[in-house]
C-alpha positions as CSV (number, residue, x, y, z in Angstrom):
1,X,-21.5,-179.3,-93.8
2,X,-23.3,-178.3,-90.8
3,X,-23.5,-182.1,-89.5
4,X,-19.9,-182.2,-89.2
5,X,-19.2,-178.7,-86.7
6,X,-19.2,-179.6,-82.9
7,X,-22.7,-180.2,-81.5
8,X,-21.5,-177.0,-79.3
9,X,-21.3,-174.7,-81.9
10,X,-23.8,-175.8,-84.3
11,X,-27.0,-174.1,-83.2
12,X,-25.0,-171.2,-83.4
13,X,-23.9,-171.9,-87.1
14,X,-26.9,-172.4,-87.9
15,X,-28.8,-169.4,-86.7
16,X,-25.8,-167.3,-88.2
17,X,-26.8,-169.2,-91.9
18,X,-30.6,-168.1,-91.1
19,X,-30.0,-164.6,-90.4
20,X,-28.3,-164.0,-93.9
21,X,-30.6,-166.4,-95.5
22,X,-33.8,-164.4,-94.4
23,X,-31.8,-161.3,-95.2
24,X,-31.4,-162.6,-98.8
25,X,-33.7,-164.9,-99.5
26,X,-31.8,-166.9,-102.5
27,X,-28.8,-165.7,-102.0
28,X,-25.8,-167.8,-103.9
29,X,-23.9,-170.4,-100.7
30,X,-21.1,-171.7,-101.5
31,X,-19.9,-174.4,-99.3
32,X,-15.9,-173.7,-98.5
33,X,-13.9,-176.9,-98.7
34,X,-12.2,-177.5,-95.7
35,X,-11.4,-179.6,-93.7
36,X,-11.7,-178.8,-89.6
37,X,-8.5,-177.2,-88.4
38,X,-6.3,-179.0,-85.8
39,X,-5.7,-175.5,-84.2
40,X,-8.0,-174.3,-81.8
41,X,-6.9,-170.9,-82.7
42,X,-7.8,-171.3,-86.7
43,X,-11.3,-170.7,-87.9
44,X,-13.1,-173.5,-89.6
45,X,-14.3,-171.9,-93.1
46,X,-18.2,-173.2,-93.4
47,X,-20.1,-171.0,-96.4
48,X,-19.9,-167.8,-98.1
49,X,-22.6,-165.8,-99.6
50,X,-22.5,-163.6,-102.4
51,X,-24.4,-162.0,-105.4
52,X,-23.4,-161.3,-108.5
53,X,-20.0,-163.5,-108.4
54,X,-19.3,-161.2,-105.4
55,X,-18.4,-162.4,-101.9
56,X,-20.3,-160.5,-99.2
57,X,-20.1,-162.3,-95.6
58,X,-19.3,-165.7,-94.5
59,X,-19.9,-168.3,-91.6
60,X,-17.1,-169.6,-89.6
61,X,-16.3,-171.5,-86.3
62,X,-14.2,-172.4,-83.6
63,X,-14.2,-174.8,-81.1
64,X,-16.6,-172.7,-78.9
65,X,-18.2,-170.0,-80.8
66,X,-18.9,-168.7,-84.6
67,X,-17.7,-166.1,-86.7
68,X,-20.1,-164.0,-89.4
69,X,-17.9,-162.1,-91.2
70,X,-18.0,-159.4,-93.7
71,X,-15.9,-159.1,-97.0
72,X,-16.2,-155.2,-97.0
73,X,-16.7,-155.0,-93.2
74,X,-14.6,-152.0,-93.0
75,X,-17.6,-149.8,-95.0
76,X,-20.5,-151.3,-92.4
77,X,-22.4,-148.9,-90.5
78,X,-22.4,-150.1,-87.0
79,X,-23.7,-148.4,-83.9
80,X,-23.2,-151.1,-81.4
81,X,-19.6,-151.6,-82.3
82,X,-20.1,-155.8,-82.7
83,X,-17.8,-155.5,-85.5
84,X,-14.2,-156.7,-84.7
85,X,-10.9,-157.5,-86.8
86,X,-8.2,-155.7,-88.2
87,X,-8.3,-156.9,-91.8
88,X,-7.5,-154.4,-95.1
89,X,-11.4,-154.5,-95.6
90,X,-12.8,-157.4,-93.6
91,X,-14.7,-157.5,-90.2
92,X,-16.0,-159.8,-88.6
93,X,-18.9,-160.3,-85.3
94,X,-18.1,-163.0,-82.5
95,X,-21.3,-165.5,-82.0
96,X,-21.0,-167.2,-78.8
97,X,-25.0,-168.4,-79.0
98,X,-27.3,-168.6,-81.5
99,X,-29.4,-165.5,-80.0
100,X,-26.9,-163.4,-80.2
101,X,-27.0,-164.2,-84.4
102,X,-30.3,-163.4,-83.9
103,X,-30.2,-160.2,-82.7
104,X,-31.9,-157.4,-85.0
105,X,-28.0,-155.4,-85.3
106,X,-26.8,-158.5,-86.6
107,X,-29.2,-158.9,-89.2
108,X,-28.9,-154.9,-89.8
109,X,-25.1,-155.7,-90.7
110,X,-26.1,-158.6,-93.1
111,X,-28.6,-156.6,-95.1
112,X,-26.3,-153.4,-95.4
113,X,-23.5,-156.0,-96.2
114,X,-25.5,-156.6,-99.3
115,X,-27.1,-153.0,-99.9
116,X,-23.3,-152.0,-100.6
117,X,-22.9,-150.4,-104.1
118,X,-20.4,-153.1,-106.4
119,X,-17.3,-151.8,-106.8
């Protein structure tokens, strides 16, 4: 999966993967299948995470930078205001380098993400 994203974007993929993976150590992936987008303005679907049959954030790209995103983004907590998107309930945070997945309020966002109560 992660062989086939643009060499520009994959570090960033893959620290985005880390952070919820050390989050949630054995969390359930589930590789999305899709195929990369012709459209530079569609995201390229990569893996979701969830527990419990539940859905709880996701890593996507684009031609120049990743997306984590949030199922129920809309009830995340966030003091530095990284999340974006105007979804029903999702949000999402714009990775344009893999330190900036690394940074501690991103990893904050993943581990509230799944603290959240099943509804």
């Amino acid at each position: 999966m992660v062989e086939s994203v643009p060499a520009e974007v994959r570090p960033i993929v893959e620290a985005a993967i880390s952070v919820v993976r050390e989050a949630r150590p054995g969390v359930e992936e589930v590789a999305y299948d899709m195929k990369q987008p012709r459209s530079p303005s569609m995201m390229w679907k990569l893996v979701r995470f969830r527990t419990g049959g539940t859905n709880v954030a996701g890593v996507g790209c684009f031609r120049h930078h990743a997306s984590l995103f949030f199922y129920r983004g809309i009830e995340l907590d966030d003091p530095e205001g990284l999340l974006a998107g105007r979804g029903k309930e999702s949000r999402y945070v714009t990775l344009r380098s893999a330190e900036e997945a690394r940074r501690p309020a991103v990893a904050a966002l993943v581990r509230q993400a799944f603290a959240l109560p099943s509804k």
